[in-house]
Backbone as a chain_set.jsonl record, in Angstrom:
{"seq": "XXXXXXXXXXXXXXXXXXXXXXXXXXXXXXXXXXXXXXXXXXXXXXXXXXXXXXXXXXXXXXXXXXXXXXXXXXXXXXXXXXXXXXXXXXXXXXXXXXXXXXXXXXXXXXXXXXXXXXXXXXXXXXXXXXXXXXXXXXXXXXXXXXX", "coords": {"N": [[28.893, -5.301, -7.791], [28.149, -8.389, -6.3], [25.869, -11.173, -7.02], [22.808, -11.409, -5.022], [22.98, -14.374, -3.61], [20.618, -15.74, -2.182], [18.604, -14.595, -3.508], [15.35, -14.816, -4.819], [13.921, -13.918, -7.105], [12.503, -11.118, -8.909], [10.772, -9.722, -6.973], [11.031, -7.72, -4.213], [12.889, -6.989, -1.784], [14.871, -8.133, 1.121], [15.252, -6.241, 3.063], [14.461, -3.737, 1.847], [11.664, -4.256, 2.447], [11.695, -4.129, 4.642], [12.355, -1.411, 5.357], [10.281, -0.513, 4.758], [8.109, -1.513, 5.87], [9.163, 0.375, 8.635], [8.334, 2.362, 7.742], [5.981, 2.47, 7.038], [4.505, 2.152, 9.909], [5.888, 4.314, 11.084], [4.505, 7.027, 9.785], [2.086, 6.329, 9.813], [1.397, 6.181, 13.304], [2.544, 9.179, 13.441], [0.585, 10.516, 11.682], [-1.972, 9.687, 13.354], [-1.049, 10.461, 15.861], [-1.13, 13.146, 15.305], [0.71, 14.94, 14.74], [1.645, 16.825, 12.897], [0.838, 19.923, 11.673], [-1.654, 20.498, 10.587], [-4.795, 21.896, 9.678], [-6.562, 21.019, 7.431], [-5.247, 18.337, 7.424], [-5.213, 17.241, 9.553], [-8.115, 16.56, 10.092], [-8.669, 14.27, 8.473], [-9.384, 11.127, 8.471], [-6.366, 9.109, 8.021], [-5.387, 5.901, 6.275], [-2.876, 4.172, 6.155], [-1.719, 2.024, 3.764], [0.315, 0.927, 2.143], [3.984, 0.643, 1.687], [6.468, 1.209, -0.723], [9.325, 0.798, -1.166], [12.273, 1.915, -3.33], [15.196, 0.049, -5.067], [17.285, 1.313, -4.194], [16.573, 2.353, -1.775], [16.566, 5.316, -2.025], [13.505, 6.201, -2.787], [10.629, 6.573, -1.503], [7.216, 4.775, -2.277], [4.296, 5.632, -0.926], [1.254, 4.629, -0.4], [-1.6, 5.623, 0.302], [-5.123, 5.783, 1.822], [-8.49, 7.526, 2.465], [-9.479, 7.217, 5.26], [-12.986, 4.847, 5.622], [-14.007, 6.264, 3.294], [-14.386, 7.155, -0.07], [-12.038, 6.803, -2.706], [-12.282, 8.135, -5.144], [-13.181, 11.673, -6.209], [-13.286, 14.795, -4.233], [-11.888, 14.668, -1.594], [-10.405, 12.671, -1.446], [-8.191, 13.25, -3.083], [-7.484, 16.162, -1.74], [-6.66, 15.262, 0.309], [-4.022, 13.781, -0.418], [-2.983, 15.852, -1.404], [-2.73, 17.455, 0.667], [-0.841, 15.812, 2.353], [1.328, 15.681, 0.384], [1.988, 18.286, 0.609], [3.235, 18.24, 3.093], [5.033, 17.031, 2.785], [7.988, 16.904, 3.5], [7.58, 17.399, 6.307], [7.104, 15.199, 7.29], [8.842, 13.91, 6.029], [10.481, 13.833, 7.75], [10.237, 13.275, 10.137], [9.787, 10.519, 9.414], [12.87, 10.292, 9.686], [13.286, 9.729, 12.581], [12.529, 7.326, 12.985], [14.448, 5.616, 11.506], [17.123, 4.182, 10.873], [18.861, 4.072, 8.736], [21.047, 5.63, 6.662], [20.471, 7.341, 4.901], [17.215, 9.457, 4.116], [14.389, 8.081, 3.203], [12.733, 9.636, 0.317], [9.339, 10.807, 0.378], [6.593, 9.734, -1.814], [3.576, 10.052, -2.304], [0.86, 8.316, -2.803], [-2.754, 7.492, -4.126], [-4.424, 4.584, -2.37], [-5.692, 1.985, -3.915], [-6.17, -0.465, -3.358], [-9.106, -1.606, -2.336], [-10.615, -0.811, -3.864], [-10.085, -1.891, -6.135], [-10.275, -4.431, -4.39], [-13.477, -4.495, -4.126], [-14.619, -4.736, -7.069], [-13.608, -6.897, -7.736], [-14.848, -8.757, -6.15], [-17.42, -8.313, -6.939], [-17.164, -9.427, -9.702], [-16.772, -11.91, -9.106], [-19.11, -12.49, -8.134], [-20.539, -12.397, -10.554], [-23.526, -14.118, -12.359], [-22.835, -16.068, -14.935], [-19.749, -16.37, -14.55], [-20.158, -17.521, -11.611], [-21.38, -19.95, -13.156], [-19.109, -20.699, -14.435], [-17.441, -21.256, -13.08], [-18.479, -23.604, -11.405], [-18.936, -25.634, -13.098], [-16.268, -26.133, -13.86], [-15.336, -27.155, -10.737], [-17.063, -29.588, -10.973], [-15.672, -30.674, -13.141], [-13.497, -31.132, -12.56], [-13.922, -33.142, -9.675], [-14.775, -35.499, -11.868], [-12.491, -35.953, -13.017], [-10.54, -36.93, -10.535], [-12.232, -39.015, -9.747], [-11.568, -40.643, -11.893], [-9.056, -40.969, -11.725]], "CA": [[28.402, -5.925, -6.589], [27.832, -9.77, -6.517], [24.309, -11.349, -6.469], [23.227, -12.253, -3.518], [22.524, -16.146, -4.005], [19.35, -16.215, -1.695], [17.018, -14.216, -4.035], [14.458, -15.358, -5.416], [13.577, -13.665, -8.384], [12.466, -9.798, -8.996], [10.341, -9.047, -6.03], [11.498, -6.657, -2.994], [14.469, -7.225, -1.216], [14.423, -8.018, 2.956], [16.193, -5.035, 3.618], [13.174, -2.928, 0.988], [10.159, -4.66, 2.977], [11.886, -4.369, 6.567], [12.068, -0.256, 5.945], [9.006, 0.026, 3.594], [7.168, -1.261, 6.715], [9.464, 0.883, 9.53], [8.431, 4.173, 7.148], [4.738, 2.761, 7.035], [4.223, 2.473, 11.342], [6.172, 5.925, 11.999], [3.574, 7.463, 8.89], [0.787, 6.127, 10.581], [1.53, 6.695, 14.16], [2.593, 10.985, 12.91], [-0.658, 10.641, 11.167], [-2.652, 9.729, 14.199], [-0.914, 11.826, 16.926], [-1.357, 14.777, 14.554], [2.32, 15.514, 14.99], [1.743, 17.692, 11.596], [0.036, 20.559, 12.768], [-2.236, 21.11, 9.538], [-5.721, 21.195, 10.616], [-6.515, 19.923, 6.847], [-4.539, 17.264, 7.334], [-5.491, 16.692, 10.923], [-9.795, 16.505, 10.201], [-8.835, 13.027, 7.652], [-8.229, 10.071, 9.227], [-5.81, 8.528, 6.874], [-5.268, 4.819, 6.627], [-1.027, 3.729, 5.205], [-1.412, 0.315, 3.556], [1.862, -0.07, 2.165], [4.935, 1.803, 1.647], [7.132, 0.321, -1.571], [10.573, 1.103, -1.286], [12.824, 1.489, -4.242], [16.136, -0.651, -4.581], [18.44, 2.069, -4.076], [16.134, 2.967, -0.737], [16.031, 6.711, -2.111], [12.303, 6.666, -3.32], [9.364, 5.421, -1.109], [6.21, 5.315, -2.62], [3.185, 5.441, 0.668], [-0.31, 4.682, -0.966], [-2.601, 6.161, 1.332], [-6.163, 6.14, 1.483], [-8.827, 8.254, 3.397], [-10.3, 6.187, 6.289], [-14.179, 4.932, 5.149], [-14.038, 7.693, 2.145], [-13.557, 6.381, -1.176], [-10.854, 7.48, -3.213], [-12.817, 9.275, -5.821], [-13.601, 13.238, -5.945], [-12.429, 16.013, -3.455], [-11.378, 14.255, -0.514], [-8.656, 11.754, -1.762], [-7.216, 14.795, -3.689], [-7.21, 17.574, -0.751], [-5.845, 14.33, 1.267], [-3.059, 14.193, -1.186], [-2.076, 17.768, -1.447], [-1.896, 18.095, 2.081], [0.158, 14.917, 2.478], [2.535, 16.47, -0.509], [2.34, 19.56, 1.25], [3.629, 18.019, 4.757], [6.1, 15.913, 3.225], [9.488, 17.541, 4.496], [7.856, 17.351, 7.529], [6.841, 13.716, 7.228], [9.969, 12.74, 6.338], [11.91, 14.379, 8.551], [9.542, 12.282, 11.314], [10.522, 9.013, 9.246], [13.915, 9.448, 9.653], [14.14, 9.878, 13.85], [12.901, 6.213, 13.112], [14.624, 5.05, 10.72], [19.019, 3.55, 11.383], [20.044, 4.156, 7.478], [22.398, 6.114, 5.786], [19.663, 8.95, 4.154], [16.148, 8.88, 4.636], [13.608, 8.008, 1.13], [12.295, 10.845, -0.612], [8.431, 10.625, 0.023], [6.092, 10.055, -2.66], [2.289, 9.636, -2.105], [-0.345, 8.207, -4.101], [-4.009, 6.952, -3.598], [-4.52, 3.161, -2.381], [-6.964, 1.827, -4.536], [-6.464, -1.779, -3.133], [-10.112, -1.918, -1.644], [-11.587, -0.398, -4.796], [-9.947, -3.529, -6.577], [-11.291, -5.865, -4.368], [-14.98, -4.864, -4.4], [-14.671, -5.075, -7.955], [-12.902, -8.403, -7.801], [-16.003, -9.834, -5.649], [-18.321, -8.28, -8.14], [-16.922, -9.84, -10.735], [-16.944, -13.252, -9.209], [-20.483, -12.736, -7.892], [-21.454, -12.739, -11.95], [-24.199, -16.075, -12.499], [-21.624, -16.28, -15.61], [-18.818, -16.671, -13.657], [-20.708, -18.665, -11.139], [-21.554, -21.419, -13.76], [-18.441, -21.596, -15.123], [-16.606, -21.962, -11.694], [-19.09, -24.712, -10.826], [-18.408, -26.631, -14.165], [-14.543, -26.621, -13.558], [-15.298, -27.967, -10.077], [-17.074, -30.684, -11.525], [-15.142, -31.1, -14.07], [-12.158, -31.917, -11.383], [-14.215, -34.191, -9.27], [-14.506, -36.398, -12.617], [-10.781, -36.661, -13.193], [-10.177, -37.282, -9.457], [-13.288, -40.33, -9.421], [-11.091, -41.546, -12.735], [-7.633, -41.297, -11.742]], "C": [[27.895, -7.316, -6.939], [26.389, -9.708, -5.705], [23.958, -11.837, -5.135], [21.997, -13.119, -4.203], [21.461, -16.544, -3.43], [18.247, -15.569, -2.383], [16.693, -14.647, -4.935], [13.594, -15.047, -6.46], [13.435, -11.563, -8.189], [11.481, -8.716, -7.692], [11.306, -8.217, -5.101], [11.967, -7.524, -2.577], [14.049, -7.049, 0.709], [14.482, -7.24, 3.502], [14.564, -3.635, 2.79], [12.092, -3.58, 1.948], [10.624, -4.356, 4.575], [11.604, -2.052, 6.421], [10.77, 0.241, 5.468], [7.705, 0.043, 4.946], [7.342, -0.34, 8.414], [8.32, 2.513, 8.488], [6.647, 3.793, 7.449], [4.299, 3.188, 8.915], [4.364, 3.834, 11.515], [5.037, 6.647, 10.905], [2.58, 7.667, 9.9], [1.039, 6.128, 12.189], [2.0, 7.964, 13.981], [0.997, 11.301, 12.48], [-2.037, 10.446, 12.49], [-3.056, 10.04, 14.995], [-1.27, 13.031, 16.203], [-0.027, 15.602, 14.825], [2.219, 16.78, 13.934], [0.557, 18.669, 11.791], [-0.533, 21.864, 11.728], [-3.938, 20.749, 9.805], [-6.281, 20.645, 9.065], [-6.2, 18.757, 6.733], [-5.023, 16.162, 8.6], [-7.038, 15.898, 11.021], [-9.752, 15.335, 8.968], [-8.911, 12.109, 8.415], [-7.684, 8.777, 7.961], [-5.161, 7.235, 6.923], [-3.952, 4.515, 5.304], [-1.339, 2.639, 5.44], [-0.408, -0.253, 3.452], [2.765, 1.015, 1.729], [5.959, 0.741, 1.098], [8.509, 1.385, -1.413], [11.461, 0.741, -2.981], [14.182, 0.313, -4.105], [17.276, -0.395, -3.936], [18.082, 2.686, -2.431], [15.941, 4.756, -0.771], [14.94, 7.171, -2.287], [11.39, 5.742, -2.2], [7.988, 5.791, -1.129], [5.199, 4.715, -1.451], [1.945, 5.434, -0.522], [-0.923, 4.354, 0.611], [-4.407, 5.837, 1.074], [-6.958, 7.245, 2.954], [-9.864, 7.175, 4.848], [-11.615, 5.987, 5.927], [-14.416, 5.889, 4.069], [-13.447, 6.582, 1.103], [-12.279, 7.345, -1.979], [-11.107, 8.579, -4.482], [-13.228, 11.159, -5.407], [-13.007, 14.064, -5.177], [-11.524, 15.334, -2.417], [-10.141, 13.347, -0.679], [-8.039, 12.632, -2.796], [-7.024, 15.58, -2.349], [-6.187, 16.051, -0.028], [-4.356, 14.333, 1.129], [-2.35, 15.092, -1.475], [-1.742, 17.719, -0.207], [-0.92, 17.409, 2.347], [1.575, 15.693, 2.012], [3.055, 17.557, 0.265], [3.102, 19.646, 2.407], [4.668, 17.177, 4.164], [7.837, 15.822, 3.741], [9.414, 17.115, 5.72], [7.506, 15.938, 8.286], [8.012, 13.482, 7.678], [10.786, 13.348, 7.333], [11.295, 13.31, 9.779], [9.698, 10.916, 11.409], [11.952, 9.363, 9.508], [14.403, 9.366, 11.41], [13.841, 8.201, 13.663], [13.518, 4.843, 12.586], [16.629, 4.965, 10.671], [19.502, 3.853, 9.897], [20.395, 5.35, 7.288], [21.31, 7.906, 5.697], [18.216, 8.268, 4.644], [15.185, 9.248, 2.8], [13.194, 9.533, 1.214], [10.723, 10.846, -0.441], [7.36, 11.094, -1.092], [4.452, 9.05, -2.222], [1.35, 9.4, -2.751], [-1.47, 7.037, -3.133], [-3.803, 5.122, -3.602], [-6.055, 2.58, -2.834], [-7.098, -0.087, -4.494], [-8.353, -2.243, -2.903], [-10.987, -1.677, -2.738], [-11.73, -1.729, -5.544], [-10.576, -4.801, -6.177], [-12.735, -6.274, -4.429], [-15.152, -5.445, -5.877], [-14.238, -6.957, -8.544], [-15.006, -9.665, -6.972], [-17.314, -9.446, -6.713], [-18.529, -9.021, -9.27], [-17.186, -11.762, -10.526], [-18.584, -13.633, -8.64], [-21.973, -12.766, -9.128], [-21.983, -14.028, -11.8], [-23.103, -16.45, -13.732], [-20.891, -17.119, -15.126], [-18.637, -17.575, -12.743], [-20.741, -20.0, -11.608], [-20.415, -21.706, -13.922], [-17.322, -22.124, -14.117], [-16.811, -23.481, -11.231], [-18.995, -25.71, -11.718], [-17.098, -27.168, -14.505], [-14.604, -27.858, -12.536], [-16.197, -29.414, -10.393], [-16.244, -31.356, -12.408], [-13.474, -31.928, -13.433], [-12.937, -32.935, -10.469], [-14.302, -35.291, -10.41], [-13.401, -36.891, -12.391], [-10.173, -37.47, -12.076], [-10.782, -38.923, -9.152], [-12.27, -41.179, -11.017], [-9.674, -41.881, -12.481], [-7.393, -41.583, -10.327]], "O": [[27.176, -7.383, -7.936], [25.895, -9.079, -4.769], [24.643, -12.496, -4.353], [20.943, -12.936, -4.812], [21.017, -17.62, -3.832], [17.085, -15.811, -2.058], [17.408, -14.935, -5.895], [12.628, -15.755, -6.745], [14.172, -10.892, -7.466], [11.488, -7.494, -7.551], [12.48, -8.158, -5.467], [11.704, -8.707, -2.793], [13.323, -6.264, 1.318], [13.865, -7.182, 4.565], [13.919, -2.861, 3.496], [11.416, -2.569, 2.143], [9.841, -4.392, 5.524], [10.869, -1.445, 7.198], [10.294, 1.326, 5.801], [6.825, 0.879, 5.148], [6.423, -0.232, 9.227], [7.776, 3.467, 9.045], [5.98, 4.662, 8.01], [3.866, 4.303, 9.207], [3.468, 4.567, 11.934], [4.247, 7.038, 11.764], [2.278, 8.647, 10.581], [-0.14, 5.785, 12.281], [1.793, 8.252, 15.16], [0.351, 12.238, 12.948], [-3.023, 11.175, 12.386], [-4.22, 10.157, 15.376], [-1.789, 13.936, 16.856], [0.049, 16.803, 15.083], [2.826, 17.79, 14.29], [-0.573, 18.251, 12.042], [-0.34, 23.08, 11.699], [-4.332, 19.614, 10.073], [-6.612, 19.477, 9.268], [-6.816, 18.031, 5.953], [-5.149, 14.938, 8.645], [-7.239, 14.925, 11.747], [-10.803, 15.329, 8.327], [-8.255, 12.376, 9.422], [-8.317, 7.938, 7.319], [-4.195, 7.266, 7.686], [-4.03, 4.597, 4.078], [-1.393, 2.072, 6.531], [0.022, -1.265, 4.005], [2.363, 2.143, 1.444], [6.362, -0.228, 1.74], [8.489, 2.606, -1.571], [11.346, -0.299, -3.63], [14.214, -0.32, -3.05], [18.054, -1.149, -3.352], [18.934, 3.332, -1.821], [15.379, 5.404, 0.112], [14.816, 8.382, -2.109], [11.449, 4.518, -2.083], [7.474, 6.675, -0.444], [5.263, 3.539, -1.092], [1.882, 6.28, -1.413], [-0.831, 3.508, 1.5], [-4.76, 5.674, -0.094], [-6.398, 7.616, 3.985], [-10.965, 6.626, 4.8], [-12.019, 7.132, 5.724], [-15.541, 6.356, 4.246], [-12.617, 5.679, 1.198], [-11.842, 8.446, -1.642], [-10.403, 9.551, -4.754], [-13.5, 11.581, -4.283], [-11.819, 14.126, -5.495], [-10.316, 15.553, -2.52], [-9.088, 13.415, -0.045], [-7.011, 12.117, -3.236], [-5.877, 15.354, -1.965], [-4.958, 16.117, -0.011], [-3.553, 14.677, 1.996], [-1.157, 15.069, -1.778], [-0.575, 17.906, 0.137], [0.096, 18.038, 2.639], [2.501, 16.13, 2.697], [4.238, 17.757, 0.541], [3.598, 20.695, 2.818], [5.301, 16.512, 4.983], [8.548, 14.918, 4.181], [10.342, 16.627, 6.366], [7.605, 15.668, 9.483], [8.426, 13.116, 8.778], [11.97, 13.028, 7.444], [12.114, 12.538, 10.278], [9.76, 10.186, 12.398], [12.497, 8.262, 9.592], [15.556, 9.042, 11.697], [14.76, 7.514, 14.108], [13.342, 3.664, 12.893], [17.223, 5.997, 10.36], [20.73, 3.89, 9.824], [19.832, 6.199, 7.981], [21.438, 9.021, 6.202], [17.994, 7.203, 5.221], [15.265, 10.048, 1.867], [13.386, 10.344, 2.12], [10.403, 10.918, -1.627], [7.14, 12.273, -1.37], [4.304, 7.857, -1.957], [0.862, 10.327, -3.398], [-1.311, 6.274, -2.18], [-3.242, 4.478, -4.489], [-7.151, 2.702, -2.286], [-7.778, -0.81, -5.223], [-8.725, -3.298, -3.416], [-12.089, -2.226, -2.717], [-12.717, -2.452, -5.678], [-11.09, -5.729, -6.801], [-13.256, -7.374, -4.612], [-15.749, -6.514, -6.006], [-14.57, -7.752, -9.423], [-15.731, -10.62, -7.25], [-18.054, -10.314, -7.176], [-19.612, -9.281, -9.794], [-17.581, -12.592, -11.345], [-19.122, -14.738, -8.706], [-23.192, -12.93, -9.069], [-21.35, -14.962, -11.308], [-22.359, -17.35, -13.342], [-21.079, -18.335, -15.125], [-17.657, -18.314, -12.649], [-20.367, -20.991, -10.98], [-20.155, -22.886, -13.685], [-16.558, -23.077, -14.264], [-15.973, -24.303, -10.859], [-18.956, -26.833, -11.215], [-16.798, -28.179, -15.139], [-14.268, -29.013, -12.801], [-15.722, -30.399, -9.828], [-16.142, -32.583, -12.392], [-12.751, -32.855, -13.795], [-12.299, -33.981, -10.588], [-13.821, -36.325, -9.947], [-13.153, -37.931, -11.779], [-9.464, -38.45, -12.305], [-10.158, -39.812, -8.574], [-12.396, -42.402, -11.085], [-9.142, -42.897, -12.928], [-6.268, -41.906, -9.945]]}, "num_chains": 1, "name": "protein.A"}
């Protein structure tokens, strides 16, 4: 198969981000109606950030989290099992909305984006960190007042 000449290096493909985000909506609208008629499943409320498609479109990994719940201890586990446990009947729900060929394989894992970013503002809310931010930006107004 010839390359196709508009991409732009190793990221996801238009065709990978156009179903990654059809599979995330129908997820999260099944997940909301309670189409899945597990009352574990039903008493979460579970928030789909992103949904990575492979290249081949057979694998799509959903990182989930639990709505306000962190991702540690019982609850983003039982969340997870039940997910696993429903996912036949997931996917069978992604594919009334989904136009290709087969429908992915779902695979679910915890979204630990939000964990990342507290930690991320933690990290830049070090006095450390602080100084040495504030000594760059000086250090660029110099160059700018010389050049």
């Amino acid at each position: 198969m010839a390359k196709n000449r508009f991409s732009s290096g190793d990221g996801p493909s238009q065709r990978q981000l156009r179903v990654g985000e059809l599979i995330r909506r129908t997820l999260s609208d099944v997940l909301i109606r309670a189409e899945v008629h597990d009352p574990d499943l039903n008493k979460i409320s579970i928030t789909v950030g992103e949904v990575r498609c492979s290249p081949d479109l057979k694998v799509a990994t959903v990182y989930v989290a639990p709505l306000g719940g962190t991702l540690g201890g019982e609850s983003g586990q039982a969340m997870l099992a039940a997910l696993r446990r429903h996912s036949g009947e997931l996917r069978h729900h992604v594919s009334k909305g989904l136009t290709t060929k087969s429908t992915p394989e779902l695979r679910f894992r915890l979204d630990d984006t939000f964990d990342r970013l507290d930690e991320t503002r933690r990290m830049f809310s070090d006095e450390t960190v602080q100084r040495d931010i504030a000594k760059r930006d000086d250090d660029d107004d110099d160059a700018d007042a010389l050049g």
